[in-house]
C-alpha positions, -999 to 999 in steps of 0.1 A, spaced: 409 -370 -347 385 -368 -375 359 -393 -363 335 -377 -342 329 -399 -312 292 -404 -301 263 -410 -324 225 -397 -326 206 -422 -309 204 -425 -269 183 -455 -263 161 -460 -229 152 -480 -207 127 -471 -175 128 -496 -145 108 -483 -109 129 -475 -83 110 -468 -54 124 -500 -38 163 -494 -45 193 -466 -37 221 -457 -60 244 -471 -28 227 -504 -38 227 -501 -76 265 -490 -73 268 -525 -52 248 -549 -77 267 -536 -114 294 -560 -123 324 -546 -140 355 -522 -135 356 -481 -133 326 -475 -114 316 -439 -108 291 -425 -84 281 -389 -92 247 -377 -64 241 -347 -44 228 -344 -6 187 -338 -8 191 -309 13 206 -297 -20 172 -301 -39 183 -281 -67 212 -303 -76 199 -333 -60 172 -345 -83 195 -371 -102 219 -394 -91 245 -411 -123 261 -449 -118 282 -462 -144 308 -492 -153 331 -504 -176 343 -476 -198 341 -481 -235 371 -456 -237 401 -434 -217 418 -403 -223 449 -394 -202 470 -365 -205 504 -355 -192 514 -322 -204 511 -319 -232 512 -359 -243 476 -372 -245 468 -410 -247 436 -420 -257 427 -459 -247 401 -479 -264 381 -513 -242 393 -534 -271 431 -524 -263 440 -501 -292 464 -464 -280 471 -434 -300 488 -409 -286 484 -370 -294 504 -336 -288 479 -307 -279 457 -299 -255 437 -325 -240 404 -305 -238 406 -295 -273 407 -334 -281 385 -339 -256 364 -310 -275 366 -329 -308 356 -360 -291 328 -349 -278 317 -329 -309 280 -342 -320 255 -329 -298 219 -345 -298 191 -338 -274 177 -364 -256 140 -358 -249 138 -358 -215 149 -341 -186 181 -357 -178 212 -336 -174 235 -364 -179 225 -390 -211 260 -406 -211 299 -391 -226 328 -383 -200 330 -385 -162 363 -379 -146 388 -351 -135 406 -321 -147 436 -316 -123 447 -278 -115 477 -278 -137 456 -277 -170 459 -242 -160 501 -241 -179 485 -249 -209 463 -215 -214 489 -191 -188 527 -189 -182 526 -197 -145 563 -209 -139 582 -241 -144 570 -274 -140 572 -289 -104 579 -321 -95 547 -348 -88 557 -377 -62 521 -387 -69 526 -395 -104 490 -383 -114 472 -371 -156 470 -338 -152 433 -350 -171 416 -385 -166 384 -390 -188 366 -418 -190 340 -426 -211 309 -449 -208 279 -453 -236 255 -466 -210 246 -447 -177 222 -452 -146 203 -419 -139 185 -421 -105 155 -397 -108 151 -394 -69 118 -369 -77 100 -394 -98 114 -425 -82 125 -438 -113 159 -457 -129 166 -447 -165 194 -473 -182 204 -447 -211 225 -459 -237 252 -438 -263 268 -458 -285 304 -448 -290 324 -450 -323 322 -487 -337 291 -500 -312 265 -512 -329 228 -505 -317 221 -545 -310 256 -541 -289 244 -514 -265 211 -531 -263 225 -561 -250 246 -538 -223 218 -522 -211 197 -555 -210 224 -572 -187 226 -536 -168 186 -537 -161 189 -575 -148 219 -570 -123 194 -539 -107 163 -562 -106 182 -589 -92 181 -600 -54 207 -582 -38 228 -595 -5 251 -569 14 287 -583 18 299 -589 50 328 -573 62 334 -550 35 353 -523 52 380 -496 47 403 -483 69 424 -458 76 455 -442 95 462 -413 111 470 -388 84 507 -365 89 512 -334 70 540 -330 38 554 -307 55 557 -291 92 537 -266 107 566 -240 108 574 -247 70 537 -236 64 538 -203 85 571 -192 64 553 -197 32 524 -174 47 549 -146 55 562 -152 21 533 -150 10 521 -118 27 551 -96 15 540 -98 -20 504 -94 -9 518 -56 8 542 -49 -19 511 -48 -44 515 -79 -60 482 -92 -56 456 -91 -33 454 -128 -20 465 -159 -26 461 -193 -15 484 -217 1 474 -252 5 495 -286 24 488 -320 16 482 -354 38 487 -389 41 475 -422 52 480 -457 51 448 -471 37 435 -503 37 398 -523 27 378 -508 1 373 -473 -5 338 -471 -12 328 -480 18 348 -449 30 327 -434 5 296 -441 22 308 -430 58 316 -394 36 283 -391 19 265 -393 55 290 -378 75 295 -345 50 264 -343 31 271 -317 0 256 -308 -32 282 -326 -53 290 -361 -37 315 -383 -60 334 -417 -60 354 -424 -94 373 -456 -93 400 -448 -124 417 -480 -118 450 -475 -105 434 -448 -77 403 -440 -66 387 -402 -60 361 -403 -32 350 -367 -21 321 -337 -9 323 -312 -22 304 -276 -16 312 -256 -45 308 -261 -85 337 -249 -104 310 -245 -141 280 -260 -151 263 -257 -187 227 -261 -193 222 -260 -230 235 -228 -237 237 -207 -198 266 -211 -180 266 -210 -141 296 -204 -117 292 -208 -76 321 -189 -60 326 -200 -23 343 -174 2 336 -173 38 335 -200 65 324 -201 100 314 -239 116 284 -247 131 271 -236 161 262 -260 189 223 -251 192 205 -224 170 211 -196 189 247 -201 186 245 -210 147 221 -179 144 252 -156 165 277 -173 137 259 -163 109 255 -130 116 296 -127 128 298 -145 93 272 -121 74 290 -88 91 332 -99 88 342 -70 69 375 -96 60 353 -123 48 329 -101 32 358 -85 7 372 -120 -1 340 -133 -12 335 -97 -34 369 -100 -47 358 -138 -57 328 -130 -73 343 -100 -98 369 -129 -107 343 -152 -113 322 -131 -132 354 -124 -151 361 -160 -162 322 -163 -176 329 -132 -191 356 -145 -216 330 -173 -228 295 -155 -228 273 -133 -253 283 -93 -241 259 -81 -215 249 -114 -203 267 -122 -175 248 -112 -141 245 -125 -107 217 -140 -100 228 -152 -63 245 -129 -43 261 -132 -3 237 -159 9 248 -181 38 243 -219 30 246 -244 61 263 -276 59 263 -305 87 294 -288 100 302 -253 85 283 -225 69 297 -207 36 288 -173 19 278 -184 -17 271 -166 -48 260 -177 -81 267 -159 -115 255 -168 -150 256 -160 -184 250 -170 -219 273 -190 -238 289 -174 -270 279 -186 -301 310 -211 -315 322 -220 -279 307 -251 -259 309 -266 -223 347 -269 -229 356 -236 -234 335 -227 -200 355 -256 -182 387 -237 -200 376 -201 -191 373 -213 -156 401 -235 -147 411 -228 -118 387 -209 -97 400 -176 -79 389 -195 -47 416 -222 -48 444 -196 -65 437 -163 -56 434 -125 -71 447 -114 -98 443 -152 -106 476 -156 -130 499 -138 -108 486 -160 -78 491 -192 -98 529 -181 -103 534 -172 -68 515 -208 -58 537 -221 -83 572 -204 -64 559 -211 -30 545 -247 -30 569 -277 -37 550 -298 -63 520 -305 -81 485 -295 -69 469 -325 -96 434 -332 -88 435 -306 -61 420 -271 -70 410 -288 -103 373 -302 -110 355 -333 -108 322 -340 -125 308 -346 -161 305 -340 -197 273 -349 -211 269 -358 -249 248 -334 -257 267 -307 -245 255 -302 -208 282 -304 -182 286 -302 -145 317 -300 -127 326 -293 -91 354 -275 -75 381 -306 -63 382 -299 -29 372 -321 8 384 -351 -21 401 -382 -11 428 -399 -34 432 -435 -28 465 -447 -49 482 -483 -34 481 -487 4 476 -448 6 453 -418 12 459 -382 -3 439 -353 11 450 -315 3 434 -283 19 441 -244 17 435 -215 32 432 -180 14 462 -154 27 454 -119 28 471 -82 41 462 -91 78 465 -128 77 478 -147 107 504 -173 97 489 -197 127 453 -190 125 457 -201 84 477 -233 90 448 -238 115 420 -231 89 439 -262 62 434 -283 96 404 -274 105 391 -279 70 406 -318 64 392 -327 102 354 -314 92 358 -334 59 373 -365 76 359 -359 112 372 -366 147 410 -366 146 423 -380 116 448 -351 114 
């Protein structure tokens, strides 16, 4: 692919947006493949900008090692490689946009766990009854950023490959009149959902932790994780599940992505990599208690949390690997860990959470982070490559989006993506969740088929499992 995708000239436009939400901007755009990137604003850090888009000018898919790229106008071309190295190329002309956006417009989408067999031998192929990309990018040349601080709505425009600048313009007009227009919520818009059964049985699950656990005491590794997945019938529209999600868990990376032929709609706690010109940052998350009922319960939780010598060697072991992964992308002697064994609260849990950064090498971009950190150790295990191969013998297909990452690739060379977990796939009449729960030398079989429970009822709440 020798024509590099996106050109040098973001355009602007600034409307005030005191009066409006992103739920209610995602509402008023017309047009197909909506995405909703926003964080909670408990998350202040993360949650300065929300990013609204529609109508992709352009699609890459991958399966293996067969990558289909899918232009608006309807042309194809298919490539053999891998599909963040075209993704790479695409993406290849960086500009800065003056301003302090993270996001001015490129890819949004997902990179599914099994990118992971094309950089490490981890077994053979399994079989995928979901029929998922093992990569779905989309990409849009005009963007909504929500500057929730400022109270402002920027309409940035990057026009891709043949667009001309009077084109965009005339997107991002019609864009800033659907937000100013009078705006009437549908009535009954809703979703709706079954009870959600397991892939396989409870027992099945306790075998593969016993599995699991002699290799963990023969030496082989010191954990690994085992996940089961769920379904639903499901019914109405899934962004109004969405919106039930986004109040009922609120997390630092909140997402809805409609690809099409599925939707993703999910909260999740943990970024997989983000790149900020040139530092990279990794946030492994180990350690879970819930919530307590009143604070001096949550206060007697946190401390159990802060002083579980179990928990406390998990979330160690995570770190080193992270610090690992940003190791084989960043300038020698850079890498440190700026954020060590805090506890963060969440409506219903609490998590130990570390942060460790570094400085990217010079030649390698945001890809080569995403790459270098695909999967995370806290959705595999440690060593990382012999857990994946294990994972890989023990489970009985595909992970796809689950364990992979969820977020976006900025054109000028910023990216954010979070871990795919507490994530919703909508495909037909039916739901997909997936949980896991990390198996150690004195793991319980019960008490970890328990945790993958416990996890998909706090994400879903009440009994929907």
């Amino acid at each position: 692919m020798k024509n590099q995708l996106l050109k040098d000239f973001p355009l602007v436009f600034e409307i005030q947006g005191d009066h409006l939400t992103p739920i209610t901007i995602m509402k008023k755009l017309s047009g197909e493949k909506k995405f909703l990137l926003e964080s909670s604003h408990k998350h202040q850090e993360n949650g300065r900008f929300s990013f609204i888009g529609a109508d992709p000018t352009i699609e890459l898919k991958s399966f293996g090692k067969e990558v289909e790229v899918i232009k608006e106008e309807g042309g194809r071309t298919t490539f053999i490689g891998n599909p963040l190295d075209i993704t790479k190329e695409m993406l290849s002309h960086k500009r800065k946009l003056d301003c302090s956006v993270p996001f001015v417009g490129g890819a949004v989408g997902y990179v599914g766990y099994d990118i992971a067999r094309h950089f490490e031998n981890i077994g053979n192929l399994l079989n995928d009854p979901l029929n998922m990309p093992d990569v779905h990018l989309m990409f849009y040349e005009v963007i909504i950023a929500f500057d929730h601080l400022e109270q402002k709505i920027l309409i940035i425009g990057n026009p891709l490959e043949n667009s001309t600048l009077e084109c965009i313009g005339k997107k991002m007009q019609m864009r800033k009149e659907q937000i100013e227009a009078p705006f009437t919520e549908p009535v009954g818009d809703e979703s709706e959902k079954g009870k959600f059964v397991p892939y396989i049985s409870k027992e099945l699950f306790m075998e593969r932790v016993k599995e699991a656990k002699k290799y963990i005491e023969s030496g082989d590794l010191f954990q690994i994780v085992l996940s089961q997945r769920m379904k639903a019938k499901f019914k109405g529209d899934p962004f109004q599940f969405y919106r039930k999600l986004r109040i009922q868990n609120p997390s630092p990376y909140m997402f809805f992505v409609d690809f099409g032929e599925y939707t993703l709609a999910g909260s999740s706690p943990e970024s997989l990599v983000k790149v900020e010109g040139r530092t990279v940052y990794t946030n492994p998350i180990a350690g879970t208690k819930k919530r307590g009922r009143d604070k001096q319960e949550d206060e007697f939780l946190e401390n159990e949390l802060r002083t579980d010598p179990k928990e406390i060697a998990e979330h160690r072991m995570l770190v080193d690997l992270g610090r690992n992964d940003l190791g084989k992308v960043c300038e020698f002697g850079t890498v440190s860990v700026n954020k060590y064994m805090q506890v963060e609260k969440f409506k219903h849990v609490m998590h130990i959470v570390s942060e460790a950064q570094g400085q990217l090498r010079e030649g390698l971009n945001a890809l080569d982070a995403l790459a270098s950190c695909l999967p995370a150790g806290t959705v595999a295990g440690a060593p990382k490559i012999r857990a994946m191969q294990l994972i890989n013998d023990i489970e009985e297909s595909k992970r796809g989006v689950y364990g992979g990452a969820i977020g976006y690739i900025s054109a000028d060379g910023n990216m954010d993506f979070a871990l795919a977990i507490r994530t919703m796939l909508v495909k037909g009449d039916e739901a997909y969740i997936q949980a896991g729960a990390g198996i150690v030398y004195d793991s319980d079989p019960e008490q970890e088929y328990e945790e993958t429970i416990n996890k998909l009822r706090g994400f879903l709440g009440g009994n929907s499992c």
